[in-house]
C-alpha positions as CSV (number, residue, x, y, z in Angstrom):
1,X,-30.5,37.3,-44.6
2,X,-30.0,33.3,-43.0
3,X,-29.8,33.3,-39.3
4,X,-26.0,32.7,-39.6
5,X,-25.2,32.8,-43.5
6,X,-25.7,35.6,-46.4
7,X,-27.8,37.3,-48.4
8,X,-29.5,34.6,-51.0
9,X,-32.0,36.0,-53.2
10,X,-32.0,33.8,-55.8
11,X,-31.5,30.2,-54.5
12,X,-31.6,28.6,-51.1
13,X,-29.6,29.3,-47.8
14,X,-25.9,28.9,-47.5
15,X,-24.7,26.0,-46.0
16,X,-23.0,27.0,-43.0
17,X,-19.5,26.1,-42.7
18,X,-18.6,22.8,-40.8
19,X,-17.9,22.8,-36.9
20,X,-14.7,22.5,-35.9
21,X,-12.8,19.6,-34.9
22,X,-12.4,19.3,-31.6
23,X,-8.7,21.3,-29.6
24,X,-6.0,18.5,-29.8
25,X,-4.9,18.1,-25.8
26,X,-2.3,21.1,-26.0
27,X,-5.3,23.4,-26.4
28,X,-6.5,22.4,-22.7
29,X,-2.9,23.4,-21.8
30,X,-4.2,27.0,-21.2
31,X,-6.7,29.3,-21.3
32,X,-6.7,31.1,-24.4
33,X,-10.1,32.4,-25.7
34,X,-10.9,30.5,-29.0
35,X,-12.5,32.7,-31.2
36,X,-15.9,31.4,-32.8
37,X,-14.9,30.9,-36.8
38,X,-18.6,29.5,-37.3
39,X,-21.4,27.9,-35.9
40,X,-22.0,24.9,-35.1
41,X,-24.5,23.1,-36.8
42,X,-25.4,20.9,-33.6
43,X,-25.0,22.7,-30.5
44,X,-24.3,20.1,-27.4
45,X,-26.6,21.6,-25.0
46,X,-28.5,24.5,-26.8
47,X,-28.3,26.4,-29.6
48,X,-25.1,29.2,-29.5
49,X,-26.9,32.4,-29.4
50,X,-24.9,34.7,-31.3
51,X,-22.6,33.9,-34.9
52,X,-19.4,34.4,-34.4
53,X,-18.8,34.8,-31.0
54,X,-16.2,33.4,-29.0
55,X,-16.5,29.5,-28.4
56,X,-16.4,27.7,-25.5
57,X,-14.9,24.4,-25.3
58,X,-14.4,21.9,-22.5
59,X,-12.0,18.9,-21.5
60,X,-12.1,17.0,-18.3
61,X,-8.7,15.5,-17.2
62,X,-8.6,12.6,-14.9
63,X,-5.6,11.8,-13.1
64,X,-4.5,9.7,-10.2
65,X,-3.6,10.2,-6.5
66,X,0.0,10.6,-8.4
67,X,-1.5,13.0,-10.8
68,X,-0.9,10.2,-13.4
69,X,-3.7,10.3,-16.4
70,X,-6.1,7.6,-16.3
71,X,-7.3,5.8,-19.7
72,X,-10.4,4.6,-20.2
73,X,-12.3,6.7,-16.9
74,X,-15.9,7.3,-17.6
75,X,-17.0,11.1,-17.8
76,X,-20.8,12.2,-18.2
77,X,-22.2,15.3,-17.7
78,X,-26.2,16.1,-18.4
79,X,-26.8,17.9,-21.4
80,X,-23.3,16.8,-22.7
81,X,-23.5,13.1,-23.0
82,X,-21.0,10.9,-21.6
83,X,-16.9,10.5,-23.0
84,X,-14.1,8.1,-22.1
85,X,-10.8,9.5,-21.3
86,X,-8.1,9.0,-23.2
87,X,-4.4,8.1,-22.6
88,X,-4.0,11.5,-21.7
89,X,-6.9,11.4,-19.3
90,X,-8.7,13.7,-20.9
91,X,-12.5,13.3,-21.6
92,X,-13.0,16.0,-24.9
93,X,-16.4,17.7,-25.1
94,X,-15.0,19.7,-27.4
95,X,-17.2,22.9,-28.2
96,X,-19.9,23.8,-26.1
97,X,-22.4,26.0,-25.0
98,X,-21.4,28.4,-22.0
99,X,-22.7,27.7,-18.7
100,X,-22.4,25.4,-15.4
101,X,-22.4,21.5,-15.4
102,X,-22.6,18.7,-13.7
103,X,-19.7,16.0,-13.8
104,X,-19.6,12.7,-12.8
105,X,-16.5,10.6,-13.1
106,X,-16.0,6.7,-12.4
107,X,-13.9,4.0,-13.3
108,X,-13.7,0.3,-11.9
109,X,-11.4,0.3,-9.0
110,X,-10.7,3.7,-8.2
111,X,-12.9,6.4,-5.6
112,X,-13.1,10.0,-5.7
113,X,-10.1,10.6,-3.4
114,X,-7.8,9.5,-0.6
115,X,-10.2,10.1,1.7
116,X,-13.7,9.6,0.4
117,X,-15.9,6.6,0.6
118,X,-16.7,4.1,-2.4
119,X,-18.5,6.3,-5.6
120,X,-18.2,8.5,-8.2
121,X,-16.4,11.9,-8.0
122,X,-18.5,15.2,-8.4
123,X,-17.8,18.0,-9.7
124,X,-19.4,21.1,-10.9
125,X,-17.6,23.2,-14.0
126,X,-18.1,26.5,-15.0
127,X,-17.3,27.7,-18.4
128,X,-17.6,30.6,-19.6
129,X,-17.7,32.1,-23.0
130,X,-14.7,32.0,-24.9
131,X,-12.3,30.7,-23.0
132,X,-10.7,26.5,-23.2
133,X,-11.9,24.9,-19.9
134,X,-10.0,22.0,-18.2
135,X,-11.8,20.5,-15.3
136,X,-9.2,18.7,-12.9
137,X,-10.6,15.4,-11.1
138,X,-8.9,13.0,-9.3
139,X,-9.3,9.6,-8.2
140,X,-7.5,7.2,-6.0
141,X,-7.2,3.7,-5.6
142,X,-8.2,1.5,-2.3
143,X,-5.0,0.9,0.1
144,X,-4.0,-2.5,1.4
145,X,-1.0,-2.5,4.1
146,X,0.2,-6.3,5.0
147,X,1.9,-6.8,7.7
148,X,3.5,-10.9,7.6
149,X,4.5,-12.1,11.0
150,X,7.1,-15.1,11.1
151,X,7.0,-18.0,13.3
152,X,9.6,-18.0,16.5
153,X,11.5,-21.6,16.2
154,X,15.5,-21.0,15.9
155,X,15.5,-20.0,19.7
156,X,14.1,-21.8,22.1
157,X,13.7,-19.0,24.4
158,X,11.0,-17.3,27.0
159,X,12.6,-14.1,26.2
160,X,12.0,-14.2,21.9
161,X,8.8,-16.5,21.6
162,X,6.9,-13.9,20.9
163,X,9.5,-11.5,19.5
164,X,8.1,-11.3,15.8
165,X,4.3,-11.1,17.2
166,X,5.7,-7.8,19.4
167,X,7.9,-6.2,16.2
168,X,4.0,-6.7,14.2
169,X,2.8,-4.7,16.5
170,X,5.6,-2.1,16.6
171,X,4.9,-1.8,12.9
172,X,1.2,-0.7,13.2
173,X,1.8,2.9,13.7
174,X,4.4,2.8,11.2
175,X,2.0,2.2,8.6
176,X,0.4,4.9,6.3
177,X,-3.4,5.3,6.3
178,X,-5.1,2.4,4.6
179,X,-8.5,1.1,3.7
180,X,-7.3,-2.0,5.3
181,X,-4.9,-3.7,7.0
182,X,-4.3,-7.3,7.2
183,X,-1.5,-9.4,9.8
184,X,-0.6,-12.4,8.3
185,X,1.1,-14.9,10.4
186,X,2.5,-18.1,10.4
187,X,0.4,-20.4,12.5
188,X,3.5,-23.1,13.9
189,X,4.5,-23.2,17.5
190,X,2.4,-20.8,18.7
191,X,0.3,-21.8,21.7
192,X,-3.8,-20.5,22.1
193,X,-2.7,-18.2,24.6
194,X,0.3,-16.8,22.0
195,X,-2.2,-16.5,19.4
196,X,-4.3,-13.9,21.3
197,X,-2.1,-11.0,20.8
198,X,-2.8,-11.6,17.2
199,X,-6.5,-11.7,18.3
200,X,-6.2,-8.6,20.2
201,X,-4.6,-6.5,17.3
202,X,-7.5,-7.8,15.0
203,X,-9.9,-6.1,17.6
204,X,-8.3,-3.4,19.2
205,X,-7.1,-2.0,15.5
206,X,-9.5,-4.0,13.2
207,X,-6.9,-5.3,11.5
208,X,-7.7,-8.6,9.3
209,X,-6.2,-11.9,10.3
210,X,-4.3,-14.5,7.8
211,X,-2.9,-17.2,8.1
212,X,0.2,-18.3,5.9
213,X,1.6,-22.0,5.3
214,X,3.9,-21.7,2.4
215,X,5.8,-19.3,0.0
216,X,2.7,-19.8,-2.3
217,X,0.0,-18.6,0.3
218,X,2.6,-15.1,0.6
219,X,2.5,-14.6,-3.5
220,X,-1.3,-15.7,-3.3
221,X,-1.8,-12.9,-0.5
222,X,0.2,-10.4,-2.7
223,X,-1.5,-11.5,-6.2
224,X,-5.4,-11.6,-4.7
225,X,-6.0,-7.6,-5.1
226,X,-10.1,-7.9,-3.6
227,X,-12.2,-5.8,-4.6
228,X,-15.1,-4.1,-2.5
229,X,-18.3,-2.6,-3.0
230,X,-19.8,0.2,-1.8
231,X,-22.5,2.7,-3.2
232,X,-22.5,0.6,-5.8
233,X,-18.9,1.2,-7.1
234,X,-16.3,-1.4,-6.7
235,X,-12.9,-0.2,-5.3
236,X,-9.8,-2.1,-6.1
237,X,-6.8,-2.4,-3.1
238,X,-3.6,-2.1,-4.1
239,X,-0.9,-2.5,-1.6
240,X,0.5,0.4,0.2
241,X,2.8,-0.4,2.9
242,X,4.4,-4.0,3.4
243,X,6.2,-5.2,6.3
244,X,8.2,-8.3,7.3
245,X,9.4,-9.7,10.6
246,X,11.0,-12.9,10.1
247,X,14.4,-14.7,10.2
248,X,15.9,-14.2,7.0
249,X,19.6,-15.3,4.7
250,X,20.8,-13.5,1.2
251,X,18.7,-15.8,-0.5
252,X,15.4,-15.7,1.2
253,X,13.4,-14.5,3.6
254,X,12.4,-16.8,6.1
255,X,8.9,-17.0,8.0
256,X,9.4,-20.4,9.3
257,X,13.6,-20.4,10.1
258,X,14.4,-23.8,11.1
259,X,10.8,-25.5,11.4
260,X,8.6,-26.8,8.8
261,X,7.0,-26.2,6.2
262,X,9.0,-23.8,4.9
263,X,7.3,-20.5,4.5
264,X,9.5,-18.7,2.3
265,X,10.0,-15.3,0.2
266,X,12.9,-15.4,-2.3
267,X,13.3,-15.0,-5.9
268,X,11.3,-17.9,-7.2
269,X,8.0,-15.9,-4.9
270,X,9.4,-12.5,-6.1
271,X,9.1,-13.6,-10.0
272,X,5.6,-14.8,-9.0
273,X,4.3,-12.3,-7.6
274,X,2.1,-9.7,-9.8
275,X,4.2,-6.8,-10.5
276,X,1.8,-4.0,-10.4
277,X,0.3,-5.6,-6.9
278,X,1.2,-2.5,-5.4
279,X,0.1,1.5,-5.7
280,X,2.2,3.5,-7.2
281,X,3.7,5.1,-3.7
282,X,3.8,1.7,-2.2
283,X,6.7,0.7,0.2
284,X,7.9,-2.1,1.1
285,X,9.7,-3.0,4.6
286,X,12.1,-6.3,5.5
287,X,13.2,-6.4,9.0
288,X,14.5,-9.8,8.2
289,X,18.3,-10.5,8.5
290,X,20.4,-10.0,5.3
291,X,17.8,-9.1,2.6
292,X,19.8,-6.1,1.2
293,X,23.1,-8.4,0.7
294,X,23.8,-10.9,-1.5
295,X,27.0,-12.6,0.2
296,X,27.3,-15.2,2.7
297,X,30.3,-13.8,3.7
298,X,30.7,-12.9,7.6
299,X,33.3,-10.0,7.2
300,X,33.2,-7.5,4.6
301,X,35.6,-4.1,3.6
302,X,32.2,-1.9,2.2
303,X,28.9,-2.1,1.3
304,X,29.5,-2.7,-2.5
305,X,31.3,-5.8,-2.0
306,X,28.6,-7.6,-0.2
307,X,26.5,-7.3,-3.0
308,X,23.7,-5.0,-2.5
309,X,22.5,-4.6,-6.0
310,X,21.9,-8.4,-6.7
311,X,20.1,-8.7,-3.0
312,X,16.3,-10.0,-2.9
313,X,15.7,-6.1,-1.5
314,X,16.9,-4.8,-5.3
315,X,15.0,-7.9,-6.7
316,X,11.4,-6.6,-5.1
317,X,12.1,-3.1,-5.4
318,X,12.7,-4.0,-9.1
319,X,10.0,-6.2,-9.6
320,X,7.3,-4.1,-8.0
321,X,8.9,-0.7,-9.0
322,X,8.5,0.8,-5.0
323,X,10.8,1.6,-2.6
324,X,12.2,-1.0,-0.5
325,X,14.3,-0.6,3.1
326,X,15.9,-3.9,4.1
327,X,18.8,-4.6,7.0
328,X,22.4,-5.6,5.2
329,X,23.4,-7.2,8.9
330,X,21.3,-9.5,10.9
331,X,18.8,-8.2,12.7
332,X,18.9,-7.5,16.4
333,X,15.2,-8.0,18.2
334,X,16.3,-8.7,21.9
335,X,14.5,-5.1,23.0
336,X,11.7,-5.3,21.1
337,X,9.5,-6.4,24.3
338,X,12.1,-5.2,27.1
339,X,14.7,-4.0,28.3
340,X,17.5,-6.1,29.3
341,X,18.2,-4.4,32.7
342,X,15.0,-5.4,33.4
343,X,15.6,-9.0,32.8
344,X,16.3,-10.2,36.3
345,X,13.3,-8.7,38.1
346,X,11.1,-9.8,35.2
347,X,13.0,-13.6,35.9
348,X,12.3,-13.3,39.6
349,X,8.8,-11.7,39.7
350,X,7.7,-15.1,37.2
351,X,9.4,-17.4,40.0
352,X,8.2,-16.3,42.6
353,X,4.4,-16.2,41.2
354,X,4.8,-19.9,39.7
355,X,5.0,-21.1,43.3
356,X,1.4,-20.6,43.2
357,X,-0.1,-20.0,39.9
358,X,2.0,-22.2,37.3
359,X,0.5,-22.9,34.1
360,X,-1.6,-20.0,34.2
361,X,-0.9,-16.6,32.6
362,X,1.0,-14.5,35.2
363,X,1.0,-10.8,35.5
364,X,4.2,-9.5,35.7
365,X,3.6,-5.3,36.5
366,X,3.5,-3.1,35.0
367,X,3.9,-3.9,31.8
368,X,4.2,-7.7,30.8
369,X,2.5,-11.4,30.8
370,X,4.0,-14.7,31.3
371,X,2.2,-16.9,28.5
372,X,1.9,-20.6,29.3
373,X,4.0,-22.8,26.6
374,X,4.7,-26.1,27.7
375,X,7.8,-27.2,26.8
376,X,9.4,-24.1,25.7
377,X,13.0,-23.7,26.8
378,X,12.5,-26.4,29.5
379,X,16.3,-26.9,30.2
380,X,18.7,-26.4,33.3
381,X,19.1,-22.9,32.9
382,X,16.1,-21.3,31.9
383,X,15.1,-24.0,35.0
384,X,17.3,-22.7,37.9
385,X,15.9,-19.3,36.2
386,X,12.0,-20.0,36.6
387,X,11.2,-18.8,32.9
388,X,11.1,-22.7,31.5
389,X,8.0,-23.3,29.7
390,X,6.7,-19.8,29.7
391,X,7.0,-17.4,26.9
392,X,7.4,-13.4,27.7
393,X,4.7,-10.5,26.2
394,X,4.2,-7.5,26.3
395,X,0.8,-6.3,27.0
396,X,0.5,-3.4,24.7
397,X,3.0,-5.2,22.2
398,X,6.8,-4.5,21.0
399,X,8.1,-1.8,22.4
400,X,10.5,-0.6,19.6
401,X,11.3,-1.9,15.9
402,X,13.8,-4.3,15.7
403,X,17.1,-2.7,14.9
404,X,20.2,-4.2,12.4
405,X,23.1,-6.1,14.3
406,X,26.6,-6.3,14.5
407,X,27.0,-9.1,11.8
408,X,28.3,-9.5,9.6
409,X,31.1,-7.1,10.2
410,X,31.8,-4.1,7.9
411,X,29.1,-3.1,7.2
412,X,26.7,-0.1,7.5
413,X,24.0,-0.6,10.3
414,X,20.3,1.1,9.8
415,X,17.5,0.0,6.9
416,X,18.9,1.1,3.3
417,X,17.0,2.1,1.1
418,X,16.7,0.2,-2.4
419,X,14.7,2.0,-5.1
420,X,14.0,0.9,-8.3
421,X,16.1,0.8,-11.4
């Protein structure tokens, strides 16, 4: 008798019967034993041991931080070669021989997990006899949050300078866990002692600093996903979070309000911008006045008629498919570095120490600077009142987020929520 045929006396062996195709992806569904209808003429690892027995076959499925299938991940396992998922994310071995194995899955761009440094994701599988093994792996993209920073021009005023620099960092806790974050800012009218609160975020969080002089350097910023490489494995970033403090109308929002250049982000930057800059969970923020209207009108009856679903904040939640929160009113940023009842002793404590130390930085305890800008708001009031060509900080930043206005009227205060359609 053949080792896996019949009884031949007169001629040579039976051919054995043809492996079988590999299970279609509905097979790795469950975990139904597949019963062994033959053997297979070229066992992957080592020869099945006993004809007819139960088969073993194996699948890897590779899926995102989103458990979304990944195409085209790279799956090798010794003694079983090496596969490429498929749009399903699934890497077929098809039938195999029983046992323990070593996985290792990459793909350009992606990590093991959320948490896991640059490389490949390991796995070991077990598969026992008879049964349809599907091995789960995940991988996860790198995590980009931006945070852009507008310049202070419209008011001319030692109490708001420095209002979008505090609201930036406001914002950092806000953000979700990232591989990196970067502050980019608009470099006009700030003075070298201004800039150091930028400075001091890039040390004190190890956040990245970038400067922005135009619409074009914002889409640039958004379109130039890096890559990094570590282990030997490159890891794309993706953004992840995305936040705005800036002046802003309906049509735009405005980094550089009423100074030049213009550093704009409006629809011409939105249709620019790479659509699939951002992971799949990514969120994007405008504390800007007006992005999530439409009208220029001052006075409106509801929501709907000021034209929420033709605002930019529709327009980027559309364009990059995430979830954007924008202000339908002005914004209101007057308490993002104090609090107005403490306006008059921070006024008097400033006028009292310029006797002595003007046009250096002056201490004002517990809690704030008085930053040297010559020129700044150098008129009769703000004269008589001793805050003329100084600009107010706060030494551990913003205090609180800015917060939506009272204008236009009639409508509904608080960040709304645009998601994608």
């Amino acid at each position: 008798m053949d080792a896996c045929g019949t009884t031949n006396a007169s001629g040579p062996p039976a051919v054995p019967a043809p492996a079988p195709a590999p299970p279609s992806p509905d097979v790795y569904a469950n975990s139904d034993s597949q019963a062994g209808k033959s053997c297979s003429e070229d066992p992957v690892a080592a020869p099945v041991s006993t004809c007819g027995a139960p088969k073993t076959y194996l699948a890897v499925k590779v899926t995102d931080n989103q458990n979304l299938p990944l195409l085209n991940a790279d799956v090798s396992a010794p003694g079983l070669g090496t596969r490429t998922t498929d749009k399903y994310g699934l890497a077929d071995y098809g039938e195999i021989t029983p046992g323990t194995y070593s996985i290792t899955v990459t793909k350009d761009g992606y990590r093991p997990d959320v948490d896991a440094t640059a490389g490949p994701a390991l796995v070991t599988a077990t598969a026992p006899a008879g049964t349809s093994t599907v091995v789960p792996v995940q991988l996860a993209v790198y995590r980009e949050n931006i945070i852009f920073c507008g310049s202070e021009m419209d008011y001319n005023s030692f109490w708001l300078k420095m209002m979008f620099a505090g609201a930036s960092w406001a914002g950092v806790p806000t953000l979700r866990a990232a591989d990196q974050t970067t502050l980019a800012y608009v470099d006009v009218g700030y003075t070298n002692f201004e800039k150091l609160a930028f400075e001091l975020l890039k040390d004190q969080k190890g956040i990245v600093l970038q400067k922005v002089a135009s619409g074009s350097d914002i889409v640039d910023l958004i379109n130039t996903r890096i890559k990094t490489k570590a282990g030997g494995f490159l890891g794309k970033f993706l953004l992840q979070d995305v936040l705005f403090f800036s002046h802003g109308q309906p049509d735009a929002i405005k980094l550089n309000y009423d100074s030049s250049p213009d550093v704009n982000f409006g629809a011409s930057e939105i249709g620019s911008s790479d659509a699939e800059a951002f992971s799949i969970d990514g969120r994007f923020v405008s504390y800007a006045c007006r992005t999530g209207v439409s009208s220029w009108a001052e006075s409106f009856s509801s929501d709907a008629e000021a034209g929420p679903d033709a605002s930019l904040a529709q327009q980027i939640a559309n364009r990059f498919q995430v979830q954007t929160q924008a202000f339908m009113t002005r914004s209101f940023y007057g308490d993002v570095l104090r609090e107005k009842a403490d306006s008059d002793r921070i006024a008097s404590t400033l006028k009292t120490a310029r006797e002595t130390q003007d046009g250096k930085v002056i201490e004002i305890p517990p809690d704030h600077q008085a930053l040297p800008h010559p020129g700044l708001a150098d008129k009769r009031g703000p004269k008589k009142e001793g805050t003329n060509e100084y600009a107010l900080w706060r030494k551990a930043g913003g205090k609180e987020l800015p917060r939506s206005g009272d204008t236009p009227t009639g409508l509904t205060p608080g960040l709304h929520v645009f998601n994608p359609k």
